[in-house]
Structures are given as structure tokens and as C-alpha cells.
SEBAZA-917882 format. One record per residue (C-alpha): x, y, z; residue in one letter. Coordinates in Angstrom, 2 decimals, padded with zeros to 5 digits. Layout:
residues N
> X; Y; Z; A
...
This chain:
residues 151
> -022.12; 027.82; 042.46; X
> -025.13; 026.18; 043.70; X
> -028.99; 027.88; 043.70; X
> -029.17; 026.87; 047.40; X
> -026.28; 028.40; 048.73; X
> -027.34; 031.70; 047.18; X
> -031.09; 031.82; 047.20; X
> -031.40; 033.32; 050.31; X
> -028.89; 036.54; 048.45; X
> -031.77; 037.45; 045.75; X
> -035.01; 038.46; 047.90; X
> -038.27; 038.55; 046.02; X
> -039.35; 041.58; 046.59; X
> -040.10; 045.06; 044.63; X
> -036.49; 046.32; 044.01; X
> -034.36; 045.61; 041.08; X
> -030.96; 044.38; 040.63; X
> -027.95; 045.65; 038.89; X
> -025.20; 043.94; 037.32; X
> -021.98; 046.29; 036.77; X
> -018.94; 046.63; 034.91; X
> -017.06; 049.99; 035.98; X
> -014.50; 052.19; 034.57; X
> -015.28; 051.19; 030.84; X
> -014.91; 053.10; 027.79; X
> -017.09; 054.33; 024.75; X
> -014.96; 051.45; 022.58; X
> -015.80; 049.27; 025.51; X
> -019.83; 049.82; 025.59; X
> -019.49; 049.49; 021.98; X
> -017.83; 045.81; 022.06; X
> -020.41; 045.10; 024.37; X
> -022.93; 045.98; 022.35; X
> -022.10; 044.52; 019.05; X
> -020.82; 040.95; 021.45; X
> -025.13; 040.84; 022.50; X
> -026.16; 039.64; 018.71; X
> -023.29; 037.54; 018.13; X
> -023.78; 036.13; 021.96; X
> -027.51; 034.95; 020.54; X
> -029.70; 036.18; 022.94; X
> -033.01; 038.22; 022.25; X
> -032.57; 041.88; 021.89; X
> -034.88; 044.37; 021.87; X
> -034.35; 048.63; 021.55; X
> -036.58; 051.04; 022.03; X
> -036.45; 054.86; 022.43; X
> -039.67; 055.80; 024.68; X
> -041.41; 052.93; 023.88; X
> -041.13; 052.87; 020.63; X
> -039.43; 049.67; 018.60; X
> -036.49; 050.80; 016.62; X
> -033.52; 048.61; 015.21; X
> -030.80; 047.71; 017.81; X
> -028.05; 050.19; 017.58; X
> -024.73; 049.15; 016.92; X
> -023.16; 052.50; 018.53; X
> -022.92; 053.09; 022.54; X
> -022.24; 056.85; 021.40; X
> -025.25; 057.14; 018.82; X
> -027.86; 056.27; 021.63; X
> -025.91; 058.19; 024.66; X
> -026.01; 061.27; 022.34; X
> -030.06; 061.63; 022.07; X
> -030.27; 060.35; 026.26; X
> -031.35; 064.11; 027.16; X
> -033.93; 063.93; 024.34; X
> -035.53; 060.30; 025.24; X
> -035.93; 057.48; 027.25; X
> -033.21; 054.42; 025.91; X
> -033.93; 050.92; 026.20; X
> -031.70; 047.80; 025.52; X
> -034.12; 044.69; 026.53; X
> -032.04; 041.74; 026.48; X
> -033.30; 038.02; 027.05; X
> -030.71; 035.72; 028.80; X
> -032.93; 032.68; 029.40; X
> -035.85; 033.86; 031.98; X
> -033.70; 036.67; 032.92; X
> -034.77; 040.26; 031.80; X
> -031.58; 042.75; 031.40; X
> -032.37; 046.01; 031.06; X
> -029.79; 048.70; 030.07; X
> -030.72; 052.43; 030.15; X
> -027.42; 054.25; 029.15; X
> -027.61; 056.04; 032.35; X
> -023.68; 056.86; 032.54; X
> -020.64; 056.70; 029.63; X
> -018.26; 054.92; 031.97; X
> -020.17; 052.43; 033.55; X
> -022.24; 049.20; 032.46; X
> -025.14; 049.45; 034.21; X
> -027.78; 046.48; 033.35; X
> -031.10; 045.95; 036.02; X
> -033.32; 042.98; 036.40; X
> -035.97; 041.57; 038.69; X
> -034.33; 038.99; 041.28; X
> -037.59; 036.97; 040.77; X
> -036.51; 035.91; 037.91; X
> -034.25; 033.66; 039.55; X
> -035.80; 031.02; 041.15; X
> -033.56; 027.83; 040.36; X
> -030.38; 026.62; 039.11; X
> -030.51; 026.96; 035.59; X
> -031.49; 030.95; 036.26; X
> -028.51; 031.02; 038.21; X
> -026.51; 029.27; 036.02; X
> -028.06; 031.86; 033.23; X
> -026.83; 034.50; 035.08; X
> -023.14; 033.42; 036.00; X
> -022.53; 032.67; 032.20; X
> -023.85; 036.47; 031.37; X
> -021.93; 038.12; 033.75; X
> -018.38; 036.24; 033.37; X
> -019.24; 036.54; 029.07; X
> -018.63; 040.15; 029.85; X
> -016.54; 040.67; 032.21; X
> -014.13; 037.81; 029.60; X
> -015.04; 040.61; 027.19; X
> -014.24; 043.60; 028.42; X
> -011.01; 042.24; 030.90; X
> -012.66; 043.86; 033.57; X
> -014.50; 042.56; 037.03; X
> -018.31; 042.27; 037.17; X
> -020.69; 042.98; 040.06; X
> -024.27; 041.90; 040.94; X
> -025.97; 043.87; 043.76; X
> -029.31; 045.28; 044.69; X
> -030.03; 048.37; 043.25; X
> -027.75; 051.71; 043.15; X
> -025.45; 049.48; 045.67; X
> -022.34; 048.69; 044.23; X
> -020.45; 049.03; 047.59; X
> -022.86; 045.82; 048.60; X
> -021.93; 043.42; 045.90; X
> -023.66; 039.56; 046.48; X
> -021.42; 038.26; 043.11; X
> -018.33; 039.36; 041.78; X
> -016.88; 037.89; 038.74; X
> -013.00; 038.77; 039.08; X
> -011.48; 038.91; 036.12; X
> -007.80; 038.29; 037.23; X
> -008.62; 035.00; 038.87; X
> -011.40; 034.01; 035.75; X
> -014.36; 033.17; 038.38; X
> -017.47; 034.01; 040.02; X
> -017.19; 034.49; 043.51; X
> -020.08; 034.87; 046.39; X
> -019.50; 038.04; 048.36; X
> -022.13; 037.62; 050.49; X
> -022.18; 035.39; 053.42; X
């Protein structure tokens, strides 16, 4: 996929961007999790702001979510992912779209996103936020690619 076939997709402007994986389980989250430090991108965890060790249990951190603020940072080239633990059956990772302003951020972000859906056999989504039923890429996991949605 080229950077100037898609550009146009990822407006700079003030809203975020999700990537999703859907109908996933706690054993799921938890491959997930443990995959990000063997996948050798910076990590960072914090639990309202504060710096803790990065957990190594999806349940551990989604049990204290009523009692503070959850933050998985993670560093995929210039690309920011930022996982709350918002929901226990859903991967739900945010990011700025200006962060991608060339081919090797796009190129950053197609390896991410088809690294997990590989990993968890499932399809990926990137859309703008809280608008999965607007996808702009879908990794499908049946047909092991990355396909634009948008036109």
C-alpha cells in the first residue's frame, strides 16, 4: 500500500484514531500483551500517571479500571498507541493520524496491525474514533492482507 493513495484517509486534525480487534478474549488480551515485549517496541504503563512496571495480565489491570486511569503507551516507530482497557472483549488502541505523514509511518502501521491480527487469527480495523462501522483499513485475516476500505 502506498502513502499517496491513502494520505488523503488520515486527516490532520484534532480527533484520534482507533485500531480494533473485536470479539477477543481475556487469554487473547493477554497474548497480546505479553507478544508487545517480545515484538521490541517501547512500552510504557502507567496507572494515573504514575510509572509502574508493564503488566503481564489483561485481567490484573481490567480489575482496578473502576479504581484508576490505565495506560499502555506503546512506540511503533513515530506512531503513539495508546490502550486504555476500556472493554474485556475488544482491542481498542488510539493514536494521532499526524503521526503519519509518509511511507515508512504507513508502512509502521500496516506491520502493527497485521502482527496482531497474525496473532490473535482475527481481522483488524483502523478508523477514526468510536467508528468502527467506518473502517479506512482492514487487515482480514482469512485472506492474510491489508486492504483499503475507503475509496
Amino acid at each position: 500500500m502506498k502513502w499517496e493513495e491513502v494520505r488523503k484517509d488520515f486527516p490532520f486534525d484534532k480527533f484520534l484514531w482507533d485500531l480494533y480487534v473485536f470479539n477477543v478474549s481475556d487469554s487473547d488480551l493477554n497474548t497480546f500483551l505479553n507478544a508487545l515485549g517480545k515484538w521490541g517496541y517501547r512500552i510504557s504503563f502507567s496507572e494515573n500517571d504514575v510509572e509502574l512496571e508493564r503488566p503481564t495480565s489483561f485481567q490484573t489491570v481490567y480489575s482496578r479500571i473502576s479504581l484508576c486511569s490505565p495506560l499502555l503507551r506503546i512506540d511503533v516507530g513515530r506512531l503513539q498507541f495508546n490502550w486504555h482497557f476500556f472493554a474485556d472483549d475488544e482491542l481498542e488502541l488510539d493514536f494521532e493520524p499526524d503521526q503519519l505523514t509518509g511511507q515508512n509511518d504507513l508502512d509502521d502501521l500496516l506491520t502493527f496491525v497485521e502482527r496482531i491480527g497474525r496473532l490473535l487469527g482475527k481481522d483488524a480495523i483502523v478508523c477514526p474514533e468510536n467508528s468502527p462501522d467506518r473502517p479506512i483499513l482492514r487487515f482480514d485475516f482469512r485472506a492474510n492482507c491489508t486492504l483499503r476500505v475507503s475509496a
